[in-house]
N, C-alpha and C positions, 0 to 999 in steps of 0.2 A: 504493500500500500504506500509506504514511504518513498521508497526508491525509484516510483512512477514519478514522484516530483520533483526530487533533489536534486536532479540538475537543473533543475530552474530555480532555487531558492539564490546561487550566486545570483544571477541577473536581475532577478527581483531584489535582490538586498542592494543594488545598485540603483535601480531607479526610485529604491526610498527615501535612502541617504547617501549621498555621495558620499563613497571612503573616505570617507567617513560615517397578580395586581391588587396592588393593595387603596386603600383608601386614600384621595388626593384634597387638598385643597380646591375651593371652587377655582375653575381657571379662566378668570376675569381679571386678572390682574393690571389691566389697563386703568380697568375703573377702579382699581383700589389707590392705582400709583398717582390720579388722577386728584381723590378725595382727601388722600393723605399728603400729597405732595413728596414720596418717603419711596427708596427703593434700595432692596439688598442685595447684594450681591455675594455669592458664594466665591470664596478663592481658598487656593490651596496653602498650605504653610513652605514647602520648600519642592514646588515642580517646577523648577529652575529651568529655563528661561520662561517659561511659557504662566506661570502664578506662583508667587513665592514673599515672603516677605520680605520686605531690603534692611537694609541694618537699625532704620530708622520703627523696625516692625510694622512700616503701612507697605499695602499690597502694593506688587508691580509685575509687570508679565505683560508678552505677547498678545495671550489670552486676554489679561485685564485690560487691555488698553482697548482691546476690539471688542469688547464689554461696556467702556467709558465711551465709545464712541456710537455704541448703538442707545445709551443713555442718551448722549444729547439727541439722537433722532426719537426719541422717545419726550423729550423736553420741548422740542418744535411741533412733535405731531398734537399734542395737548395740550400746546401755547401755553407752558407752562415758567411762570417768570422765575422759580425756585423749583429744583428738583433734590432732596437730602440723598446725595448714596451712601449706602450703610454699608459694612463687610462683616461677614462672618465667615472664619476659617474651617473649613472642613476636609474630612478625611476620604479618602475612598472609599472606605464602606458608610459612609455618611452621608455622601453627594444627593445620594435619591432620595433617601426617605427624609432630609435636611428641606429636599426641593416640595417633596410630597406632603409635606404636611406644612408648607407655606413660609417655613425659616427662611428660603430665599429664594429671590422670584427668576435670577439666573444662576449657572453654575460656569465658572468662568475662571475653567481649570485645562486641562488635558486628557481629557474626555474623549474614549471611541464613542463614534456609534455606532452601536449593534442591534441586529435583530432582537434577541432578548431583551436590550435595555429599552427597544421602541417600544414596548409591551406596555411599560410604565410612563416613559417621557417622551420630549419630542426634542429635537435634535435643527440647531440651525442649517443653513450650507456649512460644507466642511471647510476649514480653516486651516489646516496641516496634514498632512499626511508620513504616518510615521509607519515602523513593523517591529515585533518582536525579536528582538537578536539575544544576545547571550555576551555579558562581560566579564572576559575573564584575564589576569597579567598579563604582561605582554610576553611573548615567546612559548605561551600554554596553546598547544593544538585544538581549536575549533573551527573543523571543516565541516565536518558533516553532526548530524543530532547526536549518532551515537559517540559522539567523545566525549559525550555527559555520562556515559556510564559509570555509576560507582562515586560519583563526583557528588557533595554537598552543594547544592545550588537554593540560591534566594530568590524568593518571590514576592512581591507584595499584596497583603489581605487584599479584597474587594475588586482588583484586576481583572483586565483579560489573560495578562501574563500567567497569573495563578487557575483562572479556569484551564488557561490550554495548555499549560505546563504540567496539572495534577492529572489531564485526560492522558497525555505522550508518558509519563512515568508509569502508569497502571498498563497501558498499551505497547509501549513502542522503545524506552528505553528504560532500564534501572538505577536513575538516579535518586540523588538523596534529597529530596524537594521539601527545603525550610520556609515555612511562611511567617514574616513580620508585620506588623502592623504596620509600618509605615514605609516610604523609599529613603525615607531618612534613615529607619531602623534594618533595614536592608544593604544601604551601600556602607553602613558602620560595620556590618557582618561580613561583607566583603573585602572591605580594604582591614580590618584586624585579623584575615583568616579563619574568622568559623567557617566561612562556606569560601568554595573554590570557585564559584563562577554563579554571575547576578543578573535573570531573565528580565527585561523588561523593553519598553519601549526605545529604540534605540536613539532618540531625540534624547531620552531624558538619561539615559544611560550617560551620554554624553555630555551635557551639561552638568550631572553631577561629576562626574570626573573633575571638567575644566573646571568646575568651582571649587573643587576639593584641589588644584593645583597636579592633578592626577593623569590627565590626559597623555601624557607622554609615557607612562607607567603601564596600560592598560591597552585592550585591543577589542575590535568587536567580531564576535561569530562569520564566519564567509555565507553561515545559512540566513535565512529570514523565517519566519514560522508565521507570518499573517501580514494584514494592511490593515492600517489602524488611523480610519479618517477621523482625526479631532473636529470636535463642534461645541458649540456653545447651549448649555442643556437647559432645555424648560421644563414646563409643568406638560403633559401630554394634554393636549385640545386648547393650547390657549394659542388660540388662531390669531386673534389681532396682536400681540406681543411677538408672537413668531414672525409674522408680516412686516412688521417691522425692523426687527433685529437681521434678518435676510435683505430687507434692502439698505440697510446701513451695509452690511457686507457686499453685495452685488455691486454698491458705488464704490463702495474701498476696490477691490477686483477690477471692475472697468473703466474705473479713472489713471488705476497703477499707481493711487495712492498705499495700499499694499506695500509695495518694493519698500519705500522708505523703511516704514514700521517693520517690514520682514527684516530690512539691514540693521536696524536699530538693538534689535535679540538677536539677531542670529550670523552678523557679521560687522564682528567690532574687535576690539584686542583683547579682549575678556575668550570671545567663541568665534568659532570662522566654518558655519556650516553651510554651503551652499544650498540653493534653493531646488529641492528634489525636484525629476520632471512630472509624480503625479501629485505635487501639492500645486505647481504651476498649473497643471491640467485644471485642477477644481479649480481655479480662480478665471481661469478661459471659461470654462463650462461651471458656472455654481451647480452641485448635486448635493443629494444626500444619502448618499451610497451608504451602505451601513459597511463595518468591516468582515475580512474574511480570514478564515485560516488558512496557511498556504499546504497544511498537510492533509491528502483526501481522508474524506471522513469525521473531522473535527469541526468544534465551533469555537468562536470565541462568544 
């Protein structure tokens, strides 16, 4: 079943990254953000570059800024002369049920979308596109999946990583698959040596390195194991909120105001990741593609 795929995972892990239902709130949040004048936003504590806190502890990211921006088209659509943005930090097992019970009206983080999570939420146009890779020292062999065999590897709670890492462990390879609560508490398990090698989005894999000073230490898998369209996450049915936050993105997109703000995260002296060709693609074509896993069989 594997080995149908695996030569295609190199070339796909190149067009990612360049080597480099439960109970909701009502979802009308136009008219509450309207009444109250008050709007909150979901951000993560360290998914560096994309939501993270800065040293000063207020939010800053990729993500957040294309959050902030769909705030002020939300501030003109409601001729509103004062809009309050609020932030509250959340986890990835907290993202949904944070957003589901109305703590916050976006989630403006580094979010797939996936078929399962459409179940519960709804999902802007896609904003990034990243894939799961595997980081592990540099000069440790990751060619293929099974180099994970026998190997402690980290994952993070609430993931795709950890869905489709615990399905390939019971399936496909016998690794030793540790899950943490956090990616904080995951790349500290990697870089001290409890675990030998750290599953996760290879966007973010990489930015914790280079913010940990580590990038030159470390190396990413040659495989890919999925495509993992980021979006910016709502309430499921809240149509006019969605409406809007999509055409703030479709101007950002077809104006190639994008590129700046893309250069801003993702090409400075701090990071220097090129702009993959199917995150380019979404911004040509906006969709909402949910993510896939690249090994047949699996989901994320």
């Amino acid at each position: 079943m594997f080995r149908s795929i695996a030569r295609l995972l190199p070339l796909l892990a190149c067009a990612l990254v360049p080597l480099s239902a439960s109970a909701q709130a009502p979802a009308n949040t136009m008219q509450r953000i309207q009444e109250t004048h008050s709007i909150t936003l979901g951000v993560r504590e360290a998914a560096w570059p994309f939501s993270f806190l800065d040293d000063k502890k207020a939010p800053a990211g990729y993500s957040v800024d294309l959050c902030l921006a769909a705030v002020e088209e939300i501030k003109r659509t409601l001729k509103l002369k004062e809009l309050d943005v609020k932030y509250k930090v959340v986890s990835g097992t907290e993202r949904i049920p944070k957003l589901e019970a109305g703590e916050i009206d976006l989630e403006c983080g580094s979010t797939t979308n996936t078929k399962a999570r459409q179940e519960r939420v709804s999902f802007s146009n896609t904003v990034f596109v990243a894939g799961i890779r595997v980081l592990v020292p540099k000069g440790v062999k990751m060619d293929v999946l099974q180099d994970l065999a026998g190997m402690p590897v980290a994952v993070s709670k609430g993931t795709t990583s950890e869905k489709l890492l615990t399905q390939l462990a019971v399936n496909e390879v016998k690794m030793q698959l540790k899950v943490f609560a956090s990616d904080t508490e995951a790349y500290k398990a990697f870089q001290d040596g409890t675990v030998r090698a750290y599953a996760n989005d290879d966007s973010l894999l990489l930015g914790m390195a280079t913010k940990n000073k580590a990038a030159d230490k470390v190396a990413l898998s040659k495989f890919v194991l999925s495509v993992e369209p980021y979006a910016i996450m709502m309430r499921r049915g809240d149509a006019d909120l969605a409406a809007v936050v999509d055409r703030t993105l479709n101007r950002l997109f077809s104006s190639r105001e994008i590129d700046p703000l893309y250069k801003k995260w993702f090409a400075n002296d701090q990071f220097n990741l090129p702009m993959a060709r199917l995150s380019r693609e979404s911004f040509s074509r906006p969709n909402k593609e949910p993510g896939v896993a690249m090994v047949l069989g699996y989901s994320i």
